[in-house]
C-alpha positions in Angstrom: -3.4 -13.6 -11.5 -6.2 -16.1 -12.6 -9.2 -14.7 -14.1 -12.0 -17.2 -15.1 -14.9 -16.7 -17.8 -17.5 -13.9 -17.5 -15.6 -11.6 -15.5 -16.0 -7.8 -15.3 -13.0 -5.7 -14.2 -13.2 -2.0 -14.2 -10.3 0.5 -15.4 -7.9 1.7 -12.3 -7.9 -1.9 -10.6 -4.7 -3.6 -9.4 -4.7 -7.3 -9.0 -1.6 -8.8 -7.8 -1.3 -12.7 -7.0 -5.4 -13.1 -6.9 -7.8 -16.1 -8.5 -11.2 -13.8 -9.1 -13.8 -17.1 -9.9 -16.7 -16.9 -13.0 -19.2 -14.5 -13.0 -17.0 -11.9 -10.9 -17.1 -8.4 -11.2 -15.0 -5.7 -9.7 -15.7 -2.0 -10.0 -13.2 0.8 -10.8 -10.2 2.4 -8.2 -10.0 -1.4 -6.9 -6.5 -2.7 -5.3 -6.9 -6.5 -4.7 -3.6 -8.5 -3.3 -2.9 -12.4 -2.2 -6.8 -12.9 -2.8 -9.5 -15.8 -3.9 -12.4 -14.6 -5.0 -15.4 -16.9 -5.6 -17.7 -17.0 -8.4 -20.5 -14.2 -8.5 -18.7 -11.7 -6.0 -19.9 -8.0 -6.7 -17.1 -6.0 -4.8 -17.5 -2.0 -5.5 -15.7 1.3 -6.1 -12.6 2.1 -4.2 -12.1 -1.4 -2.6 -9.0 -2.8 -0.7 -8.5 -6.2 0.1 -4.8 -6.6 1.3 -2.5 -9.0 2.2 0.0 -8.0 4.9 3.4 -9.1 5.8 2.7 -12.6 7.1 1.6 -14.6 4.0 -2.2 -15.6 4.2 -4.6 -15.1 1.7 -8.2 -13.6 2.0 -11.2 -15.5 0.6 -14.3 -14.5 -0.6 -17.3 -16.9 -0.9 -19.5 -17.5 -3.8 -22.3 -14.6 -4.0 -20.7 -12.1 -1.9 -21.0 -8.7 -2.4 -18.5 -6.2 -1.4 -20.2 -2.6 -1.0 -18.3 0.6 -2.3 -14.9 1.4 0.0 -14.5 -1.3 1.8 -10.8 -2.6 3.5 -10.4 -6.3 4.0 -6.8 -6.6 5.8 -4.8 -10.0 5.7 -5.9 -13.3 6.4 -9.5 -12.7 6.7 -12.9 -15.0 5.1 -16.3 -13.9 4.1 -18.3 -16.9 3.9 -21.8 -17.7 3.7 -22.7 -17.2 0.4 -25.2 -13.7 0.3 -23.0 -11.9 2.5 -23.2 -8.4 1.8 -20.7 -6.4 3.5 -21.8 -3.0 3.4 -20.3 0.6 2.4 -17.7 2.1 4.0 -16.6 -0.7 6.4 -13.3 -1.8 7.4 -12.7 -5.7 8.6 -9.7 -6.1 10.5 -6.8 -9.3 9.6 -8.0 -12.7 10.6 -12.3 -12.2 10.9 -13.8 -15.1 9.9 -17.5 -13.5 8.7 -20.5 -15.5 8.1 -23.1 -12.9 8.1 -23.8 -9.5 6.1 -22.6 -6.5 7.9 -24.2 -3.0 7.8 -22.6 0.3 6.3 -19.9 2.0 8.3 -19.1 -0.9 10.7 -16.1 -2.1 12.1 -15.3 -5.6 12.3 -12.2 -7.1 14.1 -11.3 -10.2 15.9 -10.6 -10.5 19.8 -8.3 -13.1 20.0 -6.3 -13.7 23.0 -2.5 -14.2 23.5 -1.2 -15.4 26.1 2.7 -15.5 27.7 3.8 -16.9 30.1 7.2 -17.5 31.8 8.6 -21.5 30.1 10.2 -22.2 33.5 7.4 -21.8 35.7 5.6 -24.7 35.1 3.4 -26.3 37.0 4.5 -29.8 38.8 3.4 -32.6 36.9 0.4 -34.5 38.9 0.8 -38.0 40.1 -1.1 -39.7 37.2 -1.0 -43.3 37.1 -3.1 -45.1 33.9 
C-alpha cells in the first residue's frame, strides 16, 4: 500500500495492494483492493472497490468523488476528472466511465464475445498484390 501526503483515511477501512494519490480522502467501513487512486478523490462511507480473480487494477482519476456505498468490481476506470459517481450505485468489471453518474444507477459494459467453430473457416479469396 502507497499512501502519499495529505491523505485522510477513516477507521474500519481495508486497503490491500492500492496507491491512494495526495490530497485523498476515504471515509469510514471502506474495503479498497488492487486499486490506484488519483490525487483529490473523495470516495464515501461503506465503499467497495474490488479486484476479482483475473488480475486488473481499477483506477480512479484525479478529482473524483465516490458517493457513499458504492461497488466498483475489477478492472474498471473513472476518468474525467469531476466525475461524481453517485450514492448507492454499483459499476460492473471493465466500465470505462467518463461522466458523473446519478444515485442508484447501474452501470455495466455490453461487450460481445463471440465463438465460433476454428475449422470452419472461410476459403481464402484469390488476392493477388
Amino acid at each position: 500500500v502507497v499512501i502519499e501526503k495529505g491523505c485522510s483515511i477513516s477507521e474500519n477501512t481495508n486497503l490491500n495492494n492500492t496507491v491512494i494519490g495526495a490530497g485523498s480522502s476515504i471515509d469510514s467501513n471502506c474495503d479498497i483492493t488492487e486499486s490506484i487512486i488519483w490525487t483529490n478523490v473523495k470516495i464515501g462511507k461503506n465503499c467497495r472497490i474490488i479486484n476479482g480473480i483475473i488480475a486488473s487494477d481499477c483506477v480512479i482519476d484525479d478529482n473524483s468523488t465516490i458517493e457513499d456505498n458504492v461497488i466498483i468490481y475489477s478492472g474498471s476506470t473513472v476518468l474525467g476528472g469531476d466525475t461524481v459517481v453517485g450514492h448507492d450505485t454499483i459499476i460492473g468489471g471493465n466500465v470505462w466511465l467518463t461522466k458523473s453518474i446519478p444515485s442508484y444507477s447501474v452501470v455495466y459494459h455490453e461487450g460481445k464475445t463471440v465463438v465460433r467453430d476454428s475449422k470452419k473457416r472461410p476459403e481464402p479469396s484469390d488476392f493477388v498484390i
